[in-house]
C-alpha positions as CSV (number, residue, x, y, z in Angstrom):
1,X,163.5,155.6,94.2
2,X,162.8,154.7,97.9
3,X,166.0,155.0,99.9
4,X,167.3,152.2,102.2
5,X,166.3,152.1,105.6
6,X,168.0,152.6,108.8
7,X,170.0,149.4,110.0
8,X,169.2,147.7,112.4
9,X,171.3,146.6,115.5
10,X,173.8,144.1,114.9
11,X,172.2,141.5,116.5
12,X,168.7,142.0,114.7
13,X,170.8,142.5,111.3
14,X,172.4,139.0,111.9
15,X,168.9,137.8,112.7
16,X,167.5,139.1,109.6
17,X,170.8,137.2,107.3
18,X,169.8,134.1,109.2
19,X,166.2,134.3,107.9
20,X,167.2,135.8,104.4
21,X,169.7,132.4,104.0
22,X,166.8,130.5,105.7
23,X,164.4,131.6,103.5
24,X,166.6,131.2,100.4
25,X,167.8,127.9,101.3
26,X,164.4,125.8,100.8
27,X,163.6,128.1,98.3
28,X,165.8,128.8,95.0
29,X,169.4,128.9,96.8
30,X,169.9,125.2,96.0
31,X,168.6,125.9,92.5
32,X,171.4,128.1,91.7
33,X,174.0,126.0,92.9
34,X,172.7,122.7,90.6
35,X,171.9,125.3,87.4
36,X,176.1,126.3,88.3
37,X,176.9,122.5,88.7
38,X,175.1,121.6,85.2
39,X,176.6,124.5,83.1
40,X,180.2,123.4,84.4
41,X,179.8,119.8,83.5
42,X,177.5,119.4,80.7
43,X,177.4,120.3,77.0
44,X,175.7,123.5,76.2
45,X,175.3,123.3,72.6
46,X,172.8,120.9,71.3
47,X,171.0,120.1,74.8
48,X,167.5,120.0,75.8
49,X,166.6,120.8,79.0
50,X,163.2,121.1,80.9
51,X,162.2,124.1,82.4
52,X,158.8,122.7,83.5
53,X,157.7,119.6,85.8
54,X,158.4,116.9,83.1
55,X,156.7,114.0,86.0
56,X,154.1,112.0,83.6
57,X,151.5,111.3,86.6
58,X,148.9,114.2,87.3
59,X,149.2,113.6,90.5
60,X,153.0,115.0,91.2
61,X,152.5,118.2,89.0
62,X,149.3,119.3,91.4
63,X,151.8,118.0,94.7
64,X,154.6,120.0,92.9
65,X,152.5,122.9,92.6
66,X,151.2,123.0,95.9
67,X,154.3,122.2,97.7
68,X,156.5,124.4,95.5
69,X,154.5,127.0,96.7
70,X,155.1,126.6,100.4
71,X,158.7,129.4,100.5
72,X,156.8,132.1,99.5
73,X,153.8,130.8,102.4
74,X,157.2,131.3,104.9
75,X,157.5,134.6,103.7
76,X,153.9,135.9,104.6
77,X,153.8,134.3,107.6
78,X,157.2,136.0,108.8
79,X,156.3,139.3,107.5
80,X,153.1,138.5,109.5
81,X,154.3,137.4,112.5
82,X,156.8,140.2,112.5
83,X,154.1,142.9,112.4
84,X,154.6,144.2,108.8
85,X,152.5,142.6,107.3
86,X,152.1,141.4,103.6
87,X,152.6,145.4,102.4
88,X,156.1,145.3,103.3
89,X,157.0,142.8,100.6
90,X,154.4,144.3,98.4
91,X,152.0,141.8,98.6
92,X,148.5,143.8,99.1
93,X,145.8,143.4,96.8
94,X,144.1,147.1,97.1
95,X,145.0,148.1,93.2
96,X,144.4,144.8,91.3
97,X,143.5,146.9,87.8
98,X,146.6,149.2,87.8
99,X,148.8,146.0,88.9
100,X,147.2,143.9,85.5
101,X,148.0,146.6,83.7
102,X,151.4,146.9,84.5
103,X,151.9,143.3,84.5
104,X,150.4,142.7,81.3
105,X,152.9,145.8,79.8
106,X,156.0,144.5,81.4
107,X,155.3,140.9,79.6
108,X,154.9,142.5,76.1
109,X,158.4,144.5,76.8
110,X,160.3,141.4,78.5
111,X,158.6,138.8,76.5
112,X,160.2,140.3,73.3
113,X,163.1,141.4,74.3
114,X,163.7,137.4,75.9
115,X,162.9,135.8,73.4
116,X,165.4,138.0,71.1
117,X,168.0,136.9,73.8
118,X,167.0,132.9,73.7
119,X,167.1,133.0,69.7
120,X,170.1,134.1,69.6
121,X,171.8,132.5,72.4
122,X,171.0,128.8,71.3
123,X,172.4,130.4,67.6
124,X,175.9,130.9,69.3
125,X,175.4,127.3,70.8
126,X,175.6,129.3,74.8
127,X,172.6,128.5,75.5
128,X,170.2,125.1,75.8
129,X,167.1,124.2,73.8
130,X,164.4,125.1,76.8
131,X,161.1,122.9,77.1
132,X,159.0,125.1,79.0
133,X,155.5,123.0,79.0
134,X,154.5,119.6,81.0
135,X,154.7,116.6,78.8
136,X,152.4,117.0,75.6
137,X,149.5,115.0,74.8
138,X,147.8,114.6,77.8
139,X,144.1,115.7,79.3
140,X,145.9,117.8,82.2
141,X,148.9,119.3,79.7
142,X,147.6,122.5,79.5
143,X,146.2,122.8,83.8
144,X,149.5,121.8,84.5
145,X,151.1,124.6,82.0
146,X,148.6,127.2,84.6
147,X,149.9,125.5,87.8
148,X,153.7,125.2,86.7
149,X,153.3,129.3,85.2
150,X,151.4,130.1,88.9
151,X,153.8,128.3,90.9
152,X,157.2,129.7,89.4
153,X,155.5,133.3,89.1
154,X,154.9,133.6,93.0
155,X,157.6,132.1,94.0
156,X,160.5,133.5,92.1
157,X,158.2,136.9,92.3
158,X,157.4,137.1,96.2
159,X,161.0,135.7,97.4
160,X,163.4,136.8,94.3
161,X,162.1,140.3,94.3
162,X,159.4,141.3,96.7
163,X,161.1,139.7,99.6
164,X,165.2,139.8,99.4
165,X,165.1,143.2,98.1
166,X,163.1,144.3,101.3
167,X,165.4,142.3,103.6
168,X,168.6,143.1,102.1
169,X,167.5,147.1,102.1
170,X,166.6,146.3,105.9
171,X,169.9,145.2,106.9
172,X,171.8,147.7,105.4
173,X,172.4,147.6,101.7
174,X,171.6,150.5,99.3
175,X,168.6,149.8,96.9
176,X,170.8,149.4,93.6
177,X,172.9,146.9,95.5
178,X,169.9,145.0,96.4
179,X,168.4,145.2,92.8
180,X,171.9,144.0,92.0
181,X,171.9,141.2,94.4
182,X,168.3,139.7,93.4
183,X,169.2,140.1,89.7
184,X,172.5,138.0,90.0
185,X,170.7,135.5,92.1
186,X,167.5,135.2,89.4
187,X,170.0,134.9,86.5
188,X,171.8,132.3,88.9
189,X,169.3,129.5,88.7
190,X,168.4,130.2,85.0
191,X,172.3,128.9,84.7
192,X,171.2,125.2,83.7
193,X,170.0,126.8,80.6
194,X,173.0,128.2,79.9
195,X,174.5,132.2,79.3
196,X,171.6,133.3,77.3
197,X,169.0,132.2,80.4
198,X,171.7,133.9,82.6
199,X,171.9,136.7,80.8
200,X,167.8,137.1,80.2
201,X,167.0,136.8,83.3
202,X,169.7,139.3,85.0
203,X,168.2,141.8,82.6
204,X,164.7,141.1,83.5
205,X,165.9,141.2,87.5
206,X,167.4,144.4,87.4
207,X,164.4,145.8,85.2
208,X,162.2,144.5,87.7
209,X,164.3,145.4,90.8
210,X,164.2,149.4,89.5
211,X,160.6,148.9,89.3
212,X,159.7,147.5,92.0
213,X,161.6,150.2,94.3
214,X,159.5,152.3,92.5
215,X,156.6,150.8,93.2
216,X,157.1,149.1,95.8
217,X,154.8,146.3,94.5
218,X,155.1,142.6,93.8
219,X,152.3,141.8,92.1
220,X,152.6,143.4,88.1
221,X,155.5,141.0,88.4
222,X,153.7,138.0,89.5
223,X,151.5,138.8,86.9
224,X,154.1,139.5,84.2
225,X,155.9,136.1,85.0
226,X,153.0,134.4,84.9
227,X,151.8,135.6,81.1
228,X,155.6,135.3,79.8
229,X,156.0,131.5,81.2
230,X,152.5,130.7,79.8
231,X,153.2,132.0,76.7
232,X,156.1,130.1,76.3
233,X,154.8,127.0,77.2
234,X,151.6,127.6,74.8
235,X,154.1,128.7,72.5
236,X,155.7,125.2,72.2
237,X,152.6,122.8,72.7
238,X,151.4,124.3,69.7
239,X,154.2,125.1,67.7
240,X,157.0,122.7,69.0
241,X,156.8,120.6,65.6
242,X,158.0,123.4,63.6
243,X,160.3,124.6,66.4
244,X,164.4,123.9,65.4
245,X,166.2,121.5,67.3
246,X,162.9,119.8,68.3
């Protein structure tokens, strides 16, 4: 496990917050604080909820794809401008085998292990019935699925993990309280699904927070998040009719 760097400077650490609230801000900061807003004033038990684009036209899920990638196009281009480059959030694309490979192993392990958690947090009645496709029954449902499963992937992948656990290791915290800090945030904006997205998605942020300070690699979890939100959209286009509460 790689050790934290050396702080910066006061005034380049306060630089470096500004950026990390910044960065988070038009990213998945005000996504947390709606997911805490809907747990503490809506019924858990019993409720639907979206977890993909639900817009009907086309048109908006490709703008909503394109535009919801734009945070993690901030982060390359500071890491870039900053003379880092896309390594330091582990971004580079030299091992694209070994990173399939571990992506495609972490979504067997967390896919399982999530959907054990979902089952039997919507059995306690703590957790919402999750919709995870586009709307059914149209020519572009299943691009749409791809582009909503791409877009969340990189984004929650490159600025959730790859990024705020490099910039809060570079102003100072220790690499478990980093892990900690990404994990809490990820589980954060699950929250509109209620404790059993919470809890999920802690889990799978401090599992992927170890991991990643070991290798020091984003991609295997851009890859991961993209097979286990796929799956679970293909999971209920084809199966939703025989799916309880739906």
């Amino acid at each position: 496990m790689e050790l934290a760097p050396t702080p910066p400077a006061p005034a380049a650490r306060r630089t470096l917050y500004e950026e990390i609230v910044a960065v988070l801000a038009i990213s998945l900061l005000a996504s947390a604080a709606y997911a805490i807003v809907s747990l503490l004033t809506a019924p858990v038990k019993g409720v639907t909820v979206a977890a993909a684009n639900p817009d009907p036209l086309f048109a908006n899920q490709v703008l909503g794809f394109v535009f919801g990638l734009a945070p993690a196009l901030v982060v390359v281009h500071l890491v870039r401008r900053d003379g880092e480059g896309v390594g330091a959030v582990g971004l580079t694309w030299d091992r694209p085998r070994q990173d399939l490979v571990r992506g495609t192993v972490l979504f067997a392990v967390v896919g399982l292990g999530g959907l054990g958690i979902y089952l039997v947090a919507v059995r306690l009645g703590v957790n919402r019935l999750v919709v995870p496709a586009p709307p059914p029954g149209h020519w572009w449902t299943w691009p749409a699925l791809v582009m909503d499963a791409t877009g969340a992937a990189v984004l929650e992948e490159v600025i959730v993990l790859g990024y705020l656990v490099t910039r809060l290791q570079q102003v100072g915290w220790t690499p478990i309280a980093a892990v900690i800090g990404s994990a809490v945030l990820r589980g954060g904006y699950h929250l509109y699904q209620g404790w059993g997205g919470f809890a999920g998605n802690l889990l799978m942020g401090l599992l992927f927070g170890v991991l990643f300070l070991r290798w020091r690699r984003t991609w295997p979890f851009v890859i991961a998040h993209l097979l286990l939100d796929f799956a679970a959209g293909a999971g209920y286009l084809l199966f939703r009719h025989h799916l309880p509460g739906f």
